[in-house]
C-alpha positions in Angstrom: 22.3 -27.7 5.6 25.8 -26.5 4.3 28.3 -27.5 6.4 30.4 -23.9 5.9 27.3 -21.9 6.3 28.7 -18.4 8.1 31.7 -20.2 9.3 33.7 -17.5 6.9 33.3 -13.6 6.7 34.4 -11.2 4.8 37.0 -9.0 6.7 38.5 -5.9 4.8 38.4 -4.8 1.1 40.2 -2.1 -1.1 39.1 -1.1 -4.7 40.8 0.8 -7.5 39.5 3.8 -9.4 37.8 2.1 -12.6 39.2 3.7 -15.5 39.4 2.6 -19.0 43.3 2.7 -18.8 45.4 3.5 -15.8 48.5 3.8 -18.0 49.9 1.0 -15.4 50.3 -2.6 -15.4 48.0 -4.5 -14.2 49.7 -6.4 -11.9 51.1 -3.0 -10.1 47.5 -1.8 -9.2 46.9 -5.4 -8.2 49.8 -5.4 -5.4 48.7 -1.6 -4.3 45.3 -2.7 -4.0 46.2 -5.9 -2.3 48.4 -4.2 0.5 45.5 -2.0 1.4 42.6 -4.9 1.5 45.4 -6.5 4.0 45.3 -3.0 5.7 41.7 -2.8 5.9 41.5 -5.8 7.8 43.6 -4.7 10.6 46.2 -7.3 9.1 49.6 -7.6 7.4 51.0 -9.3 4.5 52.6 -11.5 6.7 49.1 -12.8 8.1 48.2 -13.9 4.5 48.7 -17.4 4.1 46.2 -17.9 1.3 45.5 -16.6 -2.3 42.3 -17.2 -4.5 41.3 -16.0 -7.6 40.6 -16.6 -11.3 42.7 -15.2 -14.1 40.1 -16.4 -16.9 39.3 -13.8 -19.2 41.1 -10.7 -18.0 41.4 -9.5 -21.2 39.8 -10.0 -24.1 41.9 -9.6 -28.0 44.9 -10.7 -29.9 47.6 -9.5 -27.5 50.2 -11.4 -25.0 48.9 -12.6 -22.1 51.8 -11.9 -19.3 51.8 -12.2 -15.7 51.7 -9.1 -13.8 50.9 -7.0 -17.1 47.6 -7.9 -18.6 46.7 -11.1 -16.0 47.6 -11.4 -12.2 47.4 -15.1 -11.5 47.7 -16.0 -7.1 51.0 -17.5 -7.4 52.4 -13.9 -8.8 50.0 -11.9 -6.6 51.7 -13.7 -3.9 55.5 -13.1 -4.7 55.2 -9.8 -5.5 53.9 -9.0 -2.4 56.2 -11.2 -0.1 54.1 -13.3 0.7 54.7 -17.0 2.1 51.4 -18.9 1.8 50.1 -22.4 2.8 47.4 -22.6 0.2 47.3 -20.8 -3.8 44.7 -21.8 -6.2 43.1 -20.9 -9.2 39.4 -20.9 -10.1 39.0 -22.2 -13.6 35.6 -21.4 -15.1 33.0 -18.5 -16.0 31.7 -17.1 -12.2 35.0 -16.4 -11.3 34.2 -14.7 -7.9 31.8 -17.0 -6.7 34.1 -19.4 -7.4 36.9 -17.8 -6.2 34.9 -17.4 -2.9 34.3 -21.3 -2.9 37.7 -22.0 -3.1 38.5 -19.6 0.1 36.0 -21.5 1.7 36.9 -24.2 1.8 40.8 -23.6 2.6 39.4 -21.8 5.8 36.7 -24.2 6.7 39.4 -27.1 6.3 42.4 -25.3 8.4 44.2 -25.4 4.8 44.3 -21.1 5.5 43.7 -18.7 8.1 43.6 -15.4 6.4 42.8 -15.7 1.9 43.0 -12.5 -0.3 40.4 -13.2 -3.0 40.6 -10.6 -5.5 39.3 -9.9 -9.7 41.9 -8.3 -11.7 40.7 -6.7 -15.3 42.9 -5.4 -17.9 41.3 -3.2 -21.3 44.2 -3.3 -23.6 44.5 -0.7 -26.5 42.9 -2.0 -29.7 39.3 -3.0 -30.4 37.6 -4.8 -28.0 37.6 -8.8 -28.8 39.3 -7.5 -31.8 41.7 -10.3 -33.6 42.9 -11.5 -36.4 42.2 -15.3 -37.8 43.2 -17.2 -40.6 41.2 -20.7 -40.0 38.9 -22.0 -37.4 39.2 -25.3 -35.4 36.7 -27.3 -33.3 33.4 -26.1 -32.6 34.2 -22.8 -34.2 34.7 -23.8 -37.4 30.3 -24.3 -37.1 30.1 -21.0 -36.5 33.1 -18.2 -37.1 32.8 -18.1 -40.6 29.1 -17.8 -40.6 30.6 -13.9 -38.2 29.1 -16.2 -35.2 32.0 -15.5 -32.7 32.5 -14.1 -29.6 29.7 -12.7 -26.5 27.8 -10.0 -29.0 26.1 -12.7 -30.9 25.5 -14.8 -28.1 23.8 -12.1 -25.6 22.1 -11.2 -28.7 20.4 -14.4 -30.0 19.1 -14.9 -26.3 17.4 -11.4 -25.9 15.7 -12.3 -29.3 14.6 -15.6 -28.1 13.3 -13.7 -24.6 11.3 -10.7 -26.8 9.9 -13.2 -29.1 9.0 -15.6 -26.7 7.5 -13.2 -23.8 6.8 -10.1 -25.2 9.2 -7.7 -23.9 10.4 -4.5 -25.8 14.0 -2.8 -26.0 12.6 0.5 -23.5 12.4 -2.9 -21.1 15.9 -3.1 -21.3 16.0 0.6 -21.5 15.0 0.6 -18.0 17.2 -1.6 -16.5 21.0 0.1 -18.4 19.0 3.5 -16.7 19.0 1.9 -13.4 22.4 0.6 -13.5 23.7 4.0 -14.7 21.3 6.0 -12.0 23.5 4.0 -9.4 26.5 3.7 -10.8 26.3 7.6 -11.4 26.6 7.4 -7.6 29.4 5.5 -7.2 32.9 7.5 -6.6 34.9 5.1 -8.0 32.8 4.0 -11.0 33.9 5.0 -14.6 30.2 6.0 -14.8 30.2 8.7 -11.9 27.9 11.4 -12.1 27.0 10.2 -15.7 23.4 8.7 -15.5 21.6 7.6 -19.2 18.4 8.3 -20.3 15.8 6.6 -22.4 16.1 9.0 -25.2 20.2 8.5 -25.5 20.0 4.4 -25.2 17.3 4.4 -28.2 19.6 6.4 -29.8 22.6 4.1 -29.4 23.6 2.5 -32.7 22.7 -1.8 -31.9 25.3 -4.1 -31.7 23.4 -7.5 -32.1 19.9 -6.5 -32.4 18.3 -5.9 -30.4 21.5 -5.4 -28.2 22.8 -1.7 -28.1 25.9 -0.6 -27.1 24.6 0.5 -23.8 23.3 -3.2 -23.2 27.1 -4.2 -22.7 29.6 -3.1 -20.1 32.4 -1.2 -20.8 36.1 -2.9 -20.9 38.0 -1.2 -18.0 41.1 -1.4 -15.8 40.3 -1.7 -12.1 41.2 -4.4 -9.6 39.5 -5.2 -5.7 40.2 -7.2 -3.7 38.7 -8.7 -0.5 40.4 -10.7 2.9 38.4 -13.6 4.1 38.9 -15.6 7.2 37.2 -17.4 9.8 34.1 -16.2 11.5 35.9 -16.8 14.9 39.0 -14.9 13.9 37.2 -12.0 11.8 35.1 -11.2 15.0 38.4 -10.0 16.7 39.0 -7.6 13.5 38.1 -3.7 13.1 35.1 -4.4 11.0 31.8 -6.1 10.8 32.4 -9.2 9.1 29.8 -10.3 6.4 29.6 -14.4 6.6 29.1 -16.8 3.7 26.2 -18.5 4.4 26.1 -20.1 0.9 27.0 -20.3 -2.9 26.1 -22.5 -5.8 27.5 -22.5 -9.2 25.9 -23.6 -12.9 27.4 -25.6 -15.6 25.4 -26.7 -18.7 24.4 -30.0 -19.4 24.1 -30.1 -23.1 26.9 -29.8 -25.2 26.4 -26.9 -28.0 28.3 -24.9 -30.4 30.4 -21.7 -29.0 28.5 -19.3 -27.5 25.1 -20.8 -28.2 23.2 -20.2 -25.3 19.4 -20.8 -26.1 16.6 -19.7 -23.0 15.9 -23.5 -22.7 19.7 -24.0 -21.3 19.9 -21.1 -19.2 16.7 -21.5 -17.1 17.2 -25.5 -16.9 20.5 -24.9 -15.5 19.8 -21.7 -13.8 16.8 -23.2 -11.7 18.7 -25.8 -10.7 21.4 -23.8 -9.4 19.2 -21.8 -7.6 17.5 -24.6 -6.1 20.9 -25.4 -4.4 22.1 -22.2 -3.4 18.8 -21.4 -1.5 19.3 -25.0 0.2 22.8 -24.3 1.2 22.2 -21.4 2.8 18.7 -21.9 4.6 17.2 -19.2 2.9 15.3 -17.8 0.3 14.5 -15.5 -2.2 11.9 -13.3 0.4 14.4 -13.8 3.1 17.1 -11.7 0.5 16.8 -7.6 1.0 19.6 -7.0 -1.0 20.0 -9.2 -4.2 23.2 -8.1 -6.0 22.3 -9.7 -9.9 24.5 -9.9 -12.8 24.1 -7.2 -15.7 27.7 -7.8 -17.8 24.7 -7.8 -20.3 21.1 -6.3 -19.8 19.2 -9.3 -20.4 20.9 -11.3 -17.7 18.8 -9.3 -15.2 15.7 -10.9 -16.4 17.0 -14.5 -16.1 18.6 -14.1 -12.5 15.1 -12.4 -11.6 13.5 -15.4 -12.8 15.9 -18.5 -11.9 16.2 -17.1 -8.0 12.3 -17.1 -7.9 11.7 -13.2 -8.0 9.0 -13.6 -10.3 7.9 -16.4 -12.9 9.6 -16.8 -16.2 8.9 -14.4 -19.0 7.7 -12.0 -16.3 10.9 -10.2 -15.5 10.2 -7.2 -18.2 6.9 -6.5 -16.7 8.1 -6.7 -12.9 11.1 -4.1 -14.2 8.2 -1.9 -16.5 6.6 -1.2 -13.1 9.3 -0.1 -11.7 9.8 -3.4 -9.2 13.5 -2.6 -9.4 13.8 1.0 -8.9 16.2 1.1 -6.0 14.6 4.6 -4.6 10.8 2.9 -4.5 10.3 1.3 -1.1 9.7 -2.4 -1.5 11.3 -2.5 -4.8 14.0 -5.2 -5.3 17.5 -3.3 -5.2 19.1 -5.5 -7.8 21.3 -2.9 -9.2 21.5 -0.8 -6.1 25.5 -0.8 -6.3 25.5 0.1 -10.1 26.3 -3.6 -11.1 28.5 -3.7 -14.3 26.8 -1.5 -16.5 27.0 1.3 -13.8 30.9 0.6 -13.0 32.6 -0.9 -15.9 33.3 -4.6 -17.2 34.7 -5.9 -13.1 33.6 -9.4 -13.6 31.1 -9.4 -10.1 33.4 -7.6 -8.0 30.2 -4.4 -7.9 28.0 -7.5 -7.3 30.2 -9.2 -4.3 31.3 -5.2 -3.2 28.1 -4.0 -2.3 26.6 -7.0 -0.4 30.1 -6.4 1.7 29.1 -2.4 2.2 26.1 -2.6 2.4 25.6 -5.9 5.3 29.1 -4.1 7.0 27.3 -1.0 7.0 30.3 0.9 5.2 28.3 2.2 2.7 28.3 5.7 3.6 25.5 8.1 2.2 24.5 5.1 0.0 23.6 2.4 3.4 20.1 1.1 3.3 19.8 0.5 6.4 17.1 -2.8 6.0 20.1 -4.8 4.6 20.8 -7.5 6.2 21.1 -10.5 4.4 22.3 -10.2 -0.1 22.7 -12.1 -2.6 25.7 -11.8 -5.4 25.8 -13.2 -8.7 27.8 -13.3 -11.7 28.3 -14.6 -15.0 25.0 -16.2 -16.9 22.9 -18.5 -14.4 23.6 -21.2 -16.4 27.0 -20.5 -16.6 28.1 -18.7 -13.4 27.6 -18.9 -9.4 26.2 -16.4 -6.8 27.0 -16.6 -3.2 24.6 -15.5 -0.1 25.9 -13.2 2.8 24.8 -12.4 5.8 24.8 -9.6 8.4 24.3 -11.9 11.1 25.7 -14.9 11.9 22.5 -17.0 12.7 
């Protein structure tokens, strides 16, 4: 068993509006938002003596990368808001919440921190998305750029091929799960998607971007930060809120070498199973024990391959479990996997919809959203082979 199971809980949160540009700094939404996560928790700054996150991939483009502006690393987080912590680090790696999350773990589990802000901070510059401007390639790229194989498009792309080809699958089964997102996200008052909802007819008509990936397919680059306050199970008991405990996480990282971005089915469900495998061990649990499993959609097709790595269904059955309608969050007994709108219903916040909704939800702070069955979710982000997920519980048991 995992020696930190539900010995941390989740103790307060804030969000920001997701828009796709404040018009602000990043960093100065980051502080705001900060100061009222700290609030939420019936803490102040002063009680924060530790700072995780991951500044990987904020922003995405040709354009500086400065601190406070388009990235927030801990260390600045920290100073700008007065701050004088015993413990600041950095998760380095794709599933930067869950592994964020790890890293406030195990500071609290080891005394290193009493109170840790974990937070995701995402900037949408102006200019093209990705967009930049190369004169020669270097290292694995040079395989691939000049062939036009670079960044996530042809990546997400080449898999979804592999998955239609291989199992059968059609785009209205992708159709289905950008509607779902978008139904929930729609919901959502802070979403960039609220009280927008898509139908089939308007993703079909959405001009592809890798075929057969459409623009829909993708999440949208946005500015929006959360953040959330984690501290010991003993301590968060005294707090305003319910706390929601860690009971476990697990994280993926492949085992073959390959060229940039090439993510073939055979990698992602190796690795992805395995990763599974653990995370259900660490926490005692598994997939039927799960009410509310939070899964990863920066892309549509990752829905089918966290449905099938966690053990929802068998692989190459996703599509048909989604085509009857096994995800629908308003059919009782469906699986709610996109019940908080994920990242095609909110905007491009790197697992925060994922991690923010298992926290609502299993606090009961959801509002006219709470499903009241929830007690024990699952959230994941990133690619299963190339990302984490972490379990929480209502209960410490």
């Amino acid at each position: 068993m995992f020696a930190a199971r539900n010995r941390v809980a989740i103790a307060g949160y804030a969000h920001s509006p997701i828009v796709r540009s404040s018009g602000r700094p990043l960093g100065s939404v980051a502080v705001e938002i900060a100061r009222e996560a700290v609030a939420d928790a019936g803490l102040r700054v002063e009680d924060i003596d530790g700072f995780a996150a991951s500044s990987l991939v904020p922003t995405a483009g040709d354009h500086a990368t400065v601190d406070g502006v388009t990235t927030v690393t801990p260390g600045w987080l920290a100073a700008q808001l007065g701050a004088r912590p015993t413990y600041v680090a950095g998760f380095q790696g794709y599933g930067q919440l869950p592994g964020s999350v790890a890293l406030a773990v195990n500071a609290l589990v080891s005394g290193a921190a009493d109170h840790v802000l974990v937070y995701r901070a995402l900037s949408n510059p102006s200019g093209s998305y990705h967009g930049a401007v190369r004169s020669e390639a270097r290292g694995d790229s040079q395989w691939t750029m000049p062939q036009g194989w670079f960044g996530p498009l042809p990546m997400i792309g080449m898999a979804a091929n592999e998955y239609l080809q291989r199992y059968g699958a059609k785009r209205e089964d992708l159709a289905a799960i950008v509607m779902e997102a978008r139904k929930n996200g729609a919901r959502v008052p802070w979403s960039v998607w609220h009280d927008r909802p898509l139908s089939v007819e308007e993703y079909l008509g959405a001009p592809l971007v890798s075929d057969p990936v459409c623009r829909f397919d993708c999440d949208m680059p946005v500015d929006g930060v959360a953040a959330f306050v984690l501290t010991t199970s003993e301590r968060a008991r005294d707090l305003p809120n319910s706390p929601v405990y860690v009971t476990g996480y697990a994280s993926g990282q492949p085992h073959k070498h390959r060229l940039a971005l090439h993510w073939p089915l055979e990698d992602i469900y190796e690795v992805g199973t395995t990763m599974a495998q653990e995370l259900w061990s660490r926490a005692g649990l598994g997939p039927g024990d799960v009410d509310l499993p939070q899964l990863y959609d920066g892309f549509s097709p990752f829905i089918w391959f966290w449905l099938e790595v966690l053990g929802y269904c068998g692989i190459g059955e996703a599509h048909e479990l989604i085509a009857d309608r096994g995800i629908d969050s308003d059919v009782a007994g469906a699986l709610p996997v996109l019940s908080g709108g994920g990242a095609l219903g909110n905007g491009r916040m790197h697992g925060v919809p994922q991690m923010l909704e298992c926290y609502l939800q299993l606090s009961g702070r959801a509002g006219e959203r709470q499903r009241p069955e929830a007690t024990v979710g699952v959230a994941c982000h990133s690619s299963p082979h190339y990302g984490g997920a972490v379990v929480y519980s209502a209960e410490d048991f």
